[in-house]
N, C-alpha and C positions, 0 to 999 in steps of 0.2 A: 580542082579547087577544094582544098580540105576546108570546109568550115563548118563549125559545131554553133552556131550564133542562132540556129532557128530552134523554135518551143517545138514541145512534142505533137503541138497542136496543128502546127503547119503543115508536118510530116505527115500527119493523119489525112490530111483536107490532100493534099496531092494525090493521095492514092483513091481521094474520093469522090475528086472534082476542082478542076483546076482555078477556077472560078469563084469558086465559095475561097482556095486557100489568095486568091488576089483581093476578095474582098474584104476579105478576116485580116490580113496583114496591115490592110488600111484604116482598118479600126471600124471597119463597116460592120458592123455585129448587131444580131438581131437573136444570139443564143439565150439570152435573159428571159425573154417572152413564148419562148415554143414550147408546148409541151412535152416533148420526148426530150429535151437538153435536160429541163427540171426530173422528170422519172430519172433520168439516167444519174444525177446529182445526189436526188434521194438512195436510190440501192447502192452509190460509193457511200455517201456518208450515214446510212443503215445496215451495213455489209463490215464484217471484221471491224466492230469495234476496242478488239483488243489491242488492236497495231496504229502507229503512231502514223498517219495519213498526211498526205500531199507534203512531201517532202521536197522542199524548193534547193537544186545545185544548180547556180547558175543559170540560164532559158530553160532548164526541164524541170517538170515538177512528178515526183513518181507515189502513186498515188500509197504506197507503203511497201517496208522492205521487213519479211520475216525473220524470227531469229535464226534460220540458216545463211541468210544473208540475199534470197533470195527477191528480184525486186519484181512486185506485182502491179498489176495496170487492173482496174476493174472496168469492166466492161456489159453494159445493158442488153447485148445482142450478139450474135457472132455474123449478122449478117454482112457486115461488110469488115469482113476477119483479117485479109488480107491487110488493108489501114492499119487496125490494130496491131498486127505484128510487128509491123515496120517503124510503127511509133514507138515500141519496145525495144526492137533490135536497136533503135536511136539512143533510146535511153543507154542502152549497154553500148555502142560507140561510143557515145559521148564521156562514158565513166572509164572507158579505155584509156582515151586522148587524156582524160584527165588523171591516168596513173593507177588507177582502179582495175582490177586484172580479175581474171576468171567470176565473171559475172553473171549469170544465168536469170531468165525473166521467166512467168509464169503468166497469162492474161486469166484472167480467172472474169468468168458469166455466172454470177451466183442464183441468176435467175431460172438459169437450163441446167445448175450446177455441173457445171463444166469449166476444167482448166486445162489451159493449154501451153505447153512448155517453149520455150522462145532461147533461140542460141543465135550468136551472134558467129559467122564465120569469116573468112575469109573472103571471101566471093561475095558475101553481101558488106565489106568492107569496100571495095574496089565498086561495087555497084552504086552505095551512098556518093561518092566522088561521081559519078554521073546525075545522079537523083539530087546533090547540091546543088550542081550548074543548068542542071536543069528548072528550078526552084527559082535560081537568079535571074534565068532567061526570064521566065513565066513574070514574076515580081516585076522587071523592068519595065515591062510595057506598059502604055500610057491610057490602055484602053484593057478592061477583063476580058480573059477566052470567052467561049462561045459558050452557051448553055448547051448541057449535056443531056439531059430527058431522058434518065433512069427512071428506074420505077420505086427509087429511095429518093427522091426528088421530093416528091407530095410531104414528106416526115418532116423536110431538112426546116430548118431555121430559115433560110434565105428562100423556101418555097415565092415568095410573093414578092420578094424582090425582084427575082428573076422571072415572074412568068406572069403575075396581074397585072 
């Protein structure tokens, strides 16, 4: 199932918790109020004021692309780095499917000053076709997965939805 229809935002919550990405799809949102969503808001939109930010094509929005062309994700934390990749690697699918050729991402933690460079391959081409349909399965049911009790839990926005 090729489809490019989900935000980068979904993409991220899959790799973070399957749970938070069923509830966020249904408009169940509680990122407004938490405080590590607003830090994380403040250091995008205090970080690289030079470059023109949150650039909307289509469901992604990429949070600015340098003059080499390269498109960058800013990012508060690398602790759950893994998400962030993948939400990248989407970005650079998506600008594929859409015609857009040799694209390179950078996630950039201006807080650790640390970036990290993001390639989109083959192999994580054929992998999003599984992490789609797997997206849809998750999405279709009529009921959210189970709660997960990491220990990135207590941070998340949906802490108290899920657990008081």
């Amino acid at each position: 199932m090729d489809n490019i229809n989900f935000t980068g935002t979904q993409i991220n919550y899959y790799f973070v918790c399957k749970r938070k990405l069923w509830l966020f799809t249904r408009a169940i949102r509680f990122e407004d109020e938490n405080e590590y969503v607003q830090l994380g808001k403040l250091i995008d939109e205090s970080t690289y004021k030079r470059n023109k930010k949150q650039i909307e094509i289509g469901n992604i929005k990429i949070d600015f692309i340098d003059n080499k062309g390269v498109i960058h994700e800013i990012k508060k934390s690398n602790k759950i780095e893994k998400a962030h990749i993948y939400q990248l690697k989407y970005y650079i699918y998506f600008l594929n499917k859409m015609g857009v050729k040799n694209i390179i991402g950078e996630i950039d933690y201006p807080k650790l000053k640390q970036r990290q460079k993001v390639i989109l391959d083959a192999e994580d081409e054929m992998e999003f076709k599984a992490i789609f349909s797997d997206i849809h399965e998750i999405l279709d049911r009529k009921k959210p997965p189970a709660i997960i009790n990491k220990p990135y839990c207590k941070k998340c926005a949906y802490y108290e939805f899920c657990f008081v």
